[in-house]
PARO-802306 format. One line per 5 residues: number of its first residue (from 1); their letters; for each residue z, x, y of C-alpha. Coordinates in nm, 3 decimals, m for minus. Each point is the difference from the previous one (the first is absolute). Example, Ala and Ser with C-alpha at 12.3 -4.5 7.8 and 13.67 -1.06 7.14 Angstrom:
// PARO-802306
1	AS	0.780 1.230 m0.450 | m0.066 0.137 0.344
END
This chain:
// PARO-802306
1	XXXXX	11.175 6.517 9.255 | 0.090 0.254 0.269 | m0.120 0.364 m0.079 | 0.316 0.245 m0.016 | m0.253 0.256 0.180
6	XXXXX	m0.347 m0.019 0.246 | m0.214 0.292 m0.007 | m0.215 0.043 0.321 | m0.330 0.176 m0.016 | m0.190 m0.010 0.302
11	XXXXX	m0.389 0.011 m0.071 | m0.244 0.175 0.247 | m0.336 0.188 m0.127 | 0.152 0.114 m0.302 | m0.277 m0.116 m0.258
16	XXXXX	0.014 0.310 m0.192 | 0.372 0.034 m0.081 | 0.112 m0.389 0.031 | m0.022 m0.139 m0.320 | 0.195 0.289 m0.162
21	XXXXX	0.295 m0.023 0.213 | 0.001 m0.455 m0.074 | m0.021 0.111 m0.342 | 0.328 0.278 0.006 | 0.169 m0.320 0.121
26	XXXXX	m0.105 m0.279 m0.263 | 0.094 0.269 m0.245 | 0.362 0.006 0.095 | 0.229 m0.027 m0.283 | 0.195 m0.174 0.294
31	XXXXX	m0.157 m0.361 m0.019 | 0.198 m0.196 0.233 | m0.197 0.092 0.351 | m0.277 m0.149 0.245 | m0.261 0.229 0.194
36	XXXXX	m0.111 m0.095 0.263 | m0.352 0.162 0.111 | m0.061 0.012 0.355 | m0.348 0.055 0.128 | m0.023 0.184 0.289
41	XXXXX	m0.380 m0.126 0.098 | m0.150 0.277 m0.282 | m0.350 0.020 0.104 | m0.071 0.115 m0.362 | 0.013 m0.177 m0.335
46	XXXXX	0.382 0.078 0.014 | 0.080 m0.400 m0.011 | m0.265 m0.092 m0.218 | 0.141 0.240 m0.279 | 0.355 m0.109 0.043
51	XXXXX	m0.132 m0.404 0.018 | m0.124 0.076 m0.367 | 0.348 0.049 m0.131 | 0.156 m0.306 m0.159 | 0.367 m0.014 m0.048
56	XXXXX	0.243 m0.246 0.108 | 0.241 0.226 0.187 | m0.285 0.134 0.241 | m0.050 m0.136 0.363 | m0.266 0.154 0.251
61	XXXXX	0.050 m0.076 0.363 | m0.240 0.061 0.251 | m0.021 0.119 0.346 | m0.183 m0.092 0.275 | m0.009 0.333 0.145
66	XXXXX	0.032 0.330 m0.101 | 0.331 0.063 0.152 | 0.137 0.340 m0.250 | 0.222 0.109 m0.266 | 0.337 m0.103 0.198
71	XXXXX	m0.135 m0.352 0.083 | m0.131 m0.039 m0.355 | 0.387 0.063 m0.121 | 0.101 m0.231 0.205 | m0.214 m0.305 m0.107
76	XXXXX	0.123 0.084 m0.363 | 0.341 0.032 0.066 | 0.018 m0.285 0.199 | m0.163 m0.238 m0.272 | 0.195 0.170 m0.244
81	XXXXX	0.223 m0.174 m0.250 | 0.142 0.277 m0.179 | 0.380 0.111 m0.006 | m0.138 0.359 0.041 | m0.351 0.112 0.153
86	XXXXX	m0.171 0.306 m0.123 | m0.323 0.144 0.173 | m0.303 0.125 m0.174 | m0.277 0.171 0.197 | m0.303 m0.132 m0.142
91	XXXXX	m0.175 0.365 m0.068 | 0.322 0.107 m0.193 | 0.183 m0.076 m0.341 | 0.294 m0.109 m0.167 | 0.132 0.119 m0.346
96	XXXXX	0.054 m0.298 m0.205 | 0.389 m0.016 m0.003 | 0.031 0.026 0.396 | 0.120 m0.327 0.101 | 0.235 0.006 m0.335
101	XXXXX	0.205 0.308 0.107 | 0.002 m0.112 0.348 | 0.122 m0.330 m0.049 | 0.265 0.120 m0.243 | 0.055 0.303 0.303
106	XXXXX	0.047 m0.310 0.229 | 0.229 m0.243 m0.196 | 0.220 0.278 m0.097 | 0.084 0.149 0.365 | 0.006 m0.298 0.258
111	XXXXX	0.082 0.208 0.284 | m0.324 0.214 m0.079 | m0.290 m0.191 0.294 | m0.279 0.228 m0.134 | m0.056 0.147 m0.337
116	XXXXX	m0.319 0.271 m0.052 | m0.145 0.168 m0.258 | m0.132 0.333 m0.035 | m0.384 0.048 0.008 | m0.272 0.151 m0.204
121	XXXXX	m0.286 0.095 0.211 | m0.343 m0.083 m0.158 | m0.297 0.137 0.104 | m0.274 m0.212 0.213 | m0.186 m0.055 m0.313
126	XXXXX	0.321 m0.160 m0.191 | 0.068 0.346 m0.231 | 0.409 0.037 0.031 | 0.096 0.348 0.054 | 0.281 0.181 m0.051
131	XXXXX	0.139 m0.010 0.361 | 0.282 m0.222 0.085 | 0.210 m0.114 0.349 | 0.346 0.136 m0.096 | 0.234 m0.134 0.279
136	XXXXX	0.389 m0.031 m0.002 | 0.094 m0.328 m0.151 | 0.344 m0.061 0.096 | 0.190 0.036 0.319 | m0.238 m0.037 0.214
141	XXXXX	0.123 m0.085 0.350 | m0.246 m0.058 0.361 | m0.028 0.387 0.033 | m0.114 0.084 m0.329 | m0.253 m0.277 0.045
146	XXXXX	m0.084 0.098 0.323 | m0.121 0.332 m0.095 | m0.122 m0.066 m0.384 | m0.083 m0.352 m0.011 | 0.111 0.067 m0.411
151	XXXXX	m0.217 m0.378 m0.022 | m0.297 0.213 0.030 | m0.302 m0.245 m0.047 | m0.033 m0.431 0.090 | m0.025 m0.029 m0.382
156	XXXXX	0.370 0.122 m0.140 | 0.264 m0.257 0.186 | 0.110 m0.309 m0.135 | 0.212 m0.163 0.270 | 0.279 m0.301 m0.049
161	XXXXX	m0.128 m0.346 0.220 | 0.298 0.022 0.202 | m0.041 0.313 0.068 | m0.323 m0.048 0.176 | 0.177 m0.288 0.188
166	XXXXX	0.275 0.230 0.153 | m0.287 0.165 0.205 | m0.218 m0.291 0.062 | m0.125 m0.067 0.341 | m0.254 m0.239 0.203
171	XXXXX	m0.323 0.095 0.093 | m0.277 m0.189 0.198 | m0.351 m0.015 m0.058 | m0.273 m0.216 0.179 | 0.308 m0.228 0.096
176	XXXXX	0.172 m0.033 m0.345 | 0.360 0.166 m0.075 | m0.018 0.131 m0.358 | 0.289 0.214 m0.192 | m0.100 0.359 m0.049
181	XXXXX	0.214 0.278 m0.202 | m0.271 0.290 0.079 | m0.092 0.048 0.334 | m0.387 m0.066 0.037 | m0.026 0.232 0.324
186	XXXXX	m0.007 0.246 m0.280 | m0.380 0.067 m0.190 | 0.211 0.339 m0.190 | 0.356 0.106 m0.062 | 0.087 m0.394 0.020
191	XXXXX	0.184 0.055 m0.362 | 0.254 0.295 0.117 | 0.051 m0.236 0.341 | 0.127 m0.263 m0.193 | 0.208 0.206 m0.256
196	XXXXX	0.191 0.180 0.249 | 0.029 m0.318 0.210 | 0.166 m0.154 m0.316 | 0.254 0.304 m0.080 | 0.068 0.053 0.392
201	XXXXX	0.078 m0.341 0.066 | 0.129 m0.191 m0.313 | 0.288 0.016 m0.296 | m0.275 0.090 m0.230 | m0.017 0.278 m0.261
206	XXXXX	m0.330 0.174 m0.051 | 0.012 0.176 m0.409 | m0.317 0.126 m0.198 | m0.021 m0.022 m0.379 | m0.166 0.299 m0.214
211	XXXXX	m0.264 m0.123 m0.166 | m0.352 0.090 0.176 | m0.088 m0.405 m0.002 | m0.290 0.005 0.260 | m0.255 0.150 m0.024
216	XXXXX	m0.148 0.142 0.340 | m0.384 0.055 0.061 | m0.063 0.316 0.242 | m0.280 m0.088 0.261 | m0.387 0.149 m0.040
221	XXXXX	m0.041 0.306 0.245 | 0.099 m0.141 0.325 | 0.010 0.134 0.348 | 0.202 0.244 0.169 | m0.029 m0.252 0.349
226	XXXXX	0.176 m0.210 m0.252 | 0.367 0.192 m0.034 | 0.005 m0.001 0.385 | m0.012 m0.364 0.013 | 0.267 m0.041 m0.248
231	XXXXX	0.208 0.282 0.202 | m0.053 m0.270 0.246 | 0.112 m0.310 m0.115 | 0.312 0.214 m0.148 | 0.089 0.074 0.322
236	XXXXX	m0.029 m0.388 0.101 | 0.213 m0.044 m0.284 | 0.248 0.231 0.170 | m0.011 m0.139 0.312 | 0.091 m0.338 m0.141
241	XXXXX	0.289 0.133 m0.184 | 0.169 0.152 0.289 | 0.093 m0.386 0.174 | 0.138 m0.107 m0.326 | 0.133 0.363 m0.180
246	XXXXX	0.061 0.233 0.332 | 0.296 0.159 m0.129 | m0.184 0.063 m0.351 | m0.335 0.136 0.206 | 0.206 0.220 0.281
251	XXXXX	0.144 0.168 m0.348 | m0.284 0.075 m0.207 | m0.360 m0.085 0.173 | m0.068 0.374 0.029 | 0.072 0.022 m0.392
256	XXXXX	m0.208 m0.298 m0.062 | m0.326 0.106 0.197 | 0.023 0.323 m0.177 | 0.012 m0.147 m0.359 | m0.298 m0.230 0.117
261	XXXXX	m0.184 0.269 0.105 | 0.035 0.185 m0.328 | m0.096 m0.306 m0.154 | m0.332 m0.009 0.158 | m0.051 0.353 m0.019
266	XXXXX	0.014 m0.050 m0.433 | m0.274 m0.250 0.083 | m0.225 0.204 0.211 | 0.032 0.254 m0.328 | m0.111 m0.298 m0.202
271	XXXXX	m0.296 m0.060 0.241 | m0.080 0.395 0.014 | 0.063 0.011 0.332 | 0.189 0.345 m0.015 | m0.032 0.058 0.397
276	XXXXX	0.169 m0.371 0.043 | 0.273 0.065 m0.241 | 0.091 0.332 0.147 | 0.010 m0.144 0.336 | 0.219 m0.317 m0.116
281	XXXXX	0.193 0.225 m0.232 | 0.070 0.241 0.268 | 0.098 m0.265 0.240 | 0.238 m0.174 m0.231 | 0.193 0.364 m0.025
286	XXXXX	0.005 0.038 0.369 | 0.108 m0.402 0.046 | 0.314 0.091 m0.209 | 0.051 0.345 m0.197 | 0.314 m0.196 m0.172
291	XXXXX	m0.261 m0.140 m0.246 | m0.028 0.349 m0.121 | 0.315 0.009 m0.091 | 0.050 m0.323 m0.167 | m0.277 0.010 m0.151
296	XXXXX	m0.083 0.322 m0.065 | m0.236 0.015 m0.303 | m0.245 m0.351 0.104 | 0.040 0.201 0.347 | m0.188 0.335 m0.104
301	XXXXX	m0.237 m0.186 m0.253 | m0.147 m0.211 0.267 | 0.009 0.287 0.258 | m0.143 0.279 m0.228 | m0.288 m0.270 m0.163
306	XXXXX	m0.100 m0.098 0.326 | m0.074 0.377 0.161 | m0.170 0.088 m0.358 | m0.234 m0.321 0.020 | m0.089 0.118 0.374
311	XXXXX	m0.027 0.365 m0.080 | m0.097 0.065 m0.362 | m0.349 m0.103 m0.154 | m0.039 m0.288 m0.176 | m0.012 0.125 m0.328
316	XXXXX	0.275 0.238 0.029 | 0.260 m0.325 0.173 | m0.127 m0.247 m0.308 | 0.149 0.265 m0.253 | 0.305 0.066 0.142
321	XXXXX	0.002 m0.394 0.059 | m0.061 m0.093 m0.390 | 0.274 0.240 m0.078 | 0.241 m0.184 0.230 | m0.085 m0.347 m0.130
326	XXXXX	0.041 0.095 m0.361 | 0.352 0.146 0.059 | 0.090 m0.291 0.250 | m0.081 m0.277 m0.241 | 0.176 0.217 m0.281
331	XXXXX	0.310 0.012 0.248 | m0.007 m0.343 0.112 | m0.052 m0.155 m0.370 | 0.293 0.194 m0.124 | 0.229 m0.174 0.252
336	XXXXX	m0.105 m0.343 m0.054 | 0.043 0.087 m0.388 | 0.355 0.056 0.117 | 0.089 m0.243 0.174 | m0.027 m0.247 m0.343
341	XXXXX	m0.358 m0.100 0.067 | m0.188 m0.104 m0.322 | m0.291 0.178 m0.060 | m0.203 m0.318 m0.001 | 0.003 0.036 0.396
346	X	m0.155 0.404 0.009
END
């Protein structure tokens, strides 16, 4: 019997974290779905864990070579059955009705291509915090995605089949023409590339639902080296988009690169790079000031954390910073209260 959805998780060194997120999917109160595992060449135990779970509905498929996150999509989607595909990072989580409210999301909007949840964010030792991705759920057209990818993590979309098919296109490798949806040029921002190509280029509806459903694991530490390379392959990203969206990237690239930048100047905080996230924060201002405007309040927060990291001492910023999280979470928990969110999710 065909599976009314395939969820995708591709597998690659994740021997820590990878039997949690198989098990957020088996316990889906949403029964009728196949994942398919794809192992990326894991030099770690990372297949032997998942090759001791035994259930019908679970396929692992294996690489030859490591070939990244985008390719790894790819191979799922492509030997997927499923009427929709969802995509679960293997270091992240899923609350247990995700693929229930998405699949109800789904069959009761048909023009909607891509429904996503909101996230959680757990910490890197599993602890869920009281921090959530609040984008705009509705109305969402290229520009807003363009400059707030509302998606937010590889972990929250559940996409219609023929959705996926509206942007498929051939590929070659080592002499052999494949169908690819992502584009495997791309080792980061491959997920925003292909959501944008979607709502540039197709019919298709992009809609959130309320309900924090995935649960998103924020990385160890990490390196500073790191943001630039993602600044990077954002601007690759960009220069894609402008051969198949130039009207939509002459408009609001500016805008875009400026949000981005903000972006990565809230992670430099989150690394305690203060001198980083001044410098991107400062950068994103100068890109556009109109992001001051429109978004005045995540404007200044970024701006004026960033220059207190860099300039205060530690113990002085961490204060001020537990303060902020307490009345953020307070804030953010009072809205997804009122937007008719059981308590069941908080």
């Amino acid at each position: 019997m065909t599976p009314k959805i395939t969820v995708v998780m591709p597998v690659y060194n994740v021997q820590k974290f990878v039997k949690k997120a198989i098990e957020s999917v088996l316990e889906q109160t949403f029964t009728d779905f196949e994942l398919i595992i794809v192992n990326d060449c894991a030099t770690d135990n990372s297949l032997k864990i998942c090759q001791q779970i035994h259930d019908r509905r679970v396929r692992i498929i294996n690489h030859v070579e490591n070939k990244g996150l985008a390719a790894a999509r790819n191979t799922g989607i492509r030997h997927a059955l499923g009427k929709y595909v969802a995509f679960l990072d293997s270091d992240d989580m899923w609350h247990a009705e995700k693929l229930q409210r998405h699949c109800a999301h789904l069959d009761a909007n048909p023009n909607v291509g891509i429904s996503f949840s909101r996230s959680s964010f757990m910490s890197y030792d599993g602890k869920l915090l009281d921090f959530y991705q609040m984008p705009q759920l509705t109305n969402i057209d290229a520009a807003h995605l363009l400059c707030r990818n509302p998606v937010g993590n590889g972990s929250a979309p559940v996409i219609r089949r023929e959705t996926l098919n509206d942007i498929r296109f051939q590929s070659i490798h080592r002499h052999q023409l494949y169908s690819c949806y992502f584009d495997e040029k791309f080792r980061q921002s491959e997920d925003i590339e292909c959501w944008l190509r979607i709502v540039a280029t197709t019919k298709w509806k992009m809609e959130g639902i309320p309900q924090p459903l995935t649960y998103y694991r924020l990385n160890h530490g990490g390196l500073s080296a790191n943001l630039l390379k993602q600044l990077a392959s954002w601007e690759q990203m960009i220069s894609k988009a402008r051969y198949f969206a130039p009207k939509l990237l002459k408009r609001h690239e500016n805008d875009a690169r400026a949000y981005q930048l903000r972006y990565l100047a809230r992670q430099a905080i989150r690394m305690k790079d203060g001198k980083m996230a001044a410098k991107l924060a400062t950068e994103a201002l100068t890109t556009s000031p109109k992001i001051l405007k429109d978004e005045m309040g995540r404007t200044i927060s970024t701006v004026s954390a960033a220059y207190m990291q860099w300039l205060l001492p530690a113990f002085a910023y961490h204060w001020l910073e537990s303060l902020g999280q307490k009345a953020i979470g307070s804030i953010q928990k009072h809205k997804i209260s009122r937007d008719g969110v059981s308590s069941m999710f908080l």
